[in-house]
Structures are given as C-alpha cells and as structure tokens.
C-alpha positions as a Markdown table, in Angstrom:
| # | Residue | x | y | z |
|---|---|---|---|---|
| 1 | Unk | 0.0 | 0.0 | 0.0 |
| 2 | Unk | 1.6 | 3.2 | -1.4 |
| 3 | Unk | 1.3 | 5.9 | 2.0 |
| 4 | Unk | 0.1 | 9.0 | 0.9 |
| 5 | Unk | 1.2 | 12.3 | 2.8 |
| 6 | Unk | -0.1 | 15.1 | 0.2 |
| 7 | Unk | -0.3 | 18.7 | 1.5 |
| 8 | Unk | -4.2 | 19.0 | 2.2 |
| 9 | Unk | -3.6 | 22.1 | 4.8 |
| 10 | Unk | -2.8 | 26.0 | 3.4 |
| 11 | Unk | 0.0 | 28.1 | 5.4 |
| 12 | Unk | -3.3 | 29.4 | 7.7 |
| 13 | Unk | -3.7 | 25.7 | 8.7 |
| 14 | Unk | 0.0 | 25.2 | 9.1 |
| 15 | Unk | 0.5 | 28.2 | 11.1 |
| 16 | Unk | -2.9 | 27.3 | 13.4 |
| 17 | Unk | -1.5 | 23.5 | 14.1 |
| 18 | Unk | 2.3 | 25.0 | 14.5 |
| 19 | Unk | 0.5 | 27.5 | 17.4 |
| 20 | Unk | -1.0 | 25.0 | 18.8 |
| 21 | Unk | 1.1 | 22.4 | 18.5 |
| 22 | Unk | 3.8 | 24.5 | 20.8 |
| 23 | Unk | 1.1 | 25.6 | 23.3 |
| 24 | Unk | -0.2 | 22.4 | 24.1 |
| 25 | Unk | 3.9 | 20.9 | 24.1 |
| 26 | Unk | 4.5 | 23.9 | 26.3 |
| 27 | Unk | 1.3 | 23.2 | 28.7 |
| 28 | Unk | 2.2 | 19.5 | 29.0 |
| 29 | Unk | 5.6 | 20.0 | 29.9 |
| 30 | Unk | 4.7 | 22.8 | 32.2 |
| 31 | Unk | 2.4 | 19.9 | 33.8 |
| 32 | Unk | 4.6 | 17.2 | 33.9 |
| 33 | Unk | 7.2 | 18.9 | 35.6 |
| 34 | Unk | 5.4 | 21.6 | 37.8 |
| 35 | Unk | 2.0 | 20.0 | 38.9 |
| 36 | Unk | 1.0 | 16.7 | 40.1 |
| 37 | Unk | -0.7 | 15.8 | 36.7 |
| 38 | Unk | 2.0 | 14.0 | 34.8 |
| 39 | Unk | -0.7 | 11.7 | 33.0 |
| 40 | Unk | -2.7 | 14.3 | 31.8 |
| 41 | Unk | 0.9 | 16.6 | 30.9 |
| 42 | Unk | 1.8 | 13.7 | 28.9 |
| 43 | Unk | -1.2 | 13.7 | 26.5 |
| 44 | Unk | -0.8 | 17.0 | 26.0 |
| 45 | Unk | 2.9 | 16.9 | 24.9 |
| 46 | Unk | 1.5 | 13.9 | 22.8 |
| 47 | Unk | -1.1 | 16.0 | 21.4 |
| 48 | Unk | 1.6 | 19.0 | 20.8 |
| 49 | Unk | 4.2 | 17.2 | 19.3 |
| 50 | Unk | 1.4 | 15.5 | 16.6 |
| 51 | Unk | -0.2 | 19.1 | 16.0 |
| 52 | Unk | 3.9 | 20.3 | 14.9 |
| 53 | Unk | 4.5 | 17.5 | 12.7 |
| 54 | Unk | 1.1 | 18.2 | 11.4 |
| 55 | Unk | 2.4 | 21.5 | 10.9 |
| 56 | Unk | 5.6 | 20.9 | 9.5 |
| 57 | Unk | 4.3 | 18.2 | 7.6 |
| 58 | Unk | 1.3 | 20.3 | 5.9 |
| 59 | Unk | -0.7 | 17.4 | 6.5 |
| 60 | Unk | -3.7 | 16.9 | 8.5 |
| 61 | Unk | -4.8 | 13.7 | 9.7 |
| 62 | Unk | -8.5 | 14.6 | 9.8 |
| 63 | Unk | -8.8 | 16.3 | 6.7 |
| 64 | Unk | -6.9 | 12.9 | 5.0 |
| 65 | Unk | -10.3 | 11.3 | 7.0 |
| 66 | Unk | -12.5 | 13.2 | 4.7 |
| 67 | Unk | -13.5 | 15.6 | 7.9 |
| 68 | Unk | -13.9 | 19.2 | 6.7 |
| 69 | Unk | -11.7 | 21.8 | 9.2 |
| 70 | Unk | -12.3 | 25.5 | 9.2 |
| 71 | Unk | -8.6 | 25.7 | 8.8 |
C-alpha cells in the first residue's frame, strides 16, 4: 500500500496546528514537571508534538479522513 502524505492544509492551517502544536507541548511539559498531573501533561505533549508534525508536515490527519476543518 503506497502511503500517501499530500499537502491537504494552506499556510493558515499550518500556522494554526504550528501554534497549537507548541502551546499544548509547552502546557504539558509545564504539567509534567510543575503540577501533580503527569498523565494528563503527557497527553498534551502527545497531542503538541502530533499538532507540529502536522504543521511541518502540511498534512492533517483529519482532513486525510475526509473531515472538513475550518482551517
């Protein structure tokens, strides 16, 4: 099966998913290391580092689903 990582995201969308992606890495290592919530600190740094790659990538993995995104 041939993968298929096409650009399906314009620089708007990459620039929203690059944001977010380094405020929710940010958030979930601020968690992880400053609060008692290291579960829910490592979901967001999941979540972060998967909305960068996105980002970098110019792919997004619900638009690839068929899922329309405002952005």
């Amino acid at each position: 099966m041939k993968e298929n990582w096409t650009c399906n995201i314009d620089r708007r969308g990459r620039l929203v998913r690059g944001i977010f992606g380094l405020v929710a890495l940010g958030a979930g290592v601020w968690m992880i290391l400053q609060t008692d919530h290291a579960f829910w600190g490592t979901g967001l740094c999941a979540f972060g580092a998967f909305g960068i790659f996105e980002a970098l990538k110019g792919w997004c993995a619900l638009r690839a689903l068929g899922i329309q995104t405002p952005f």
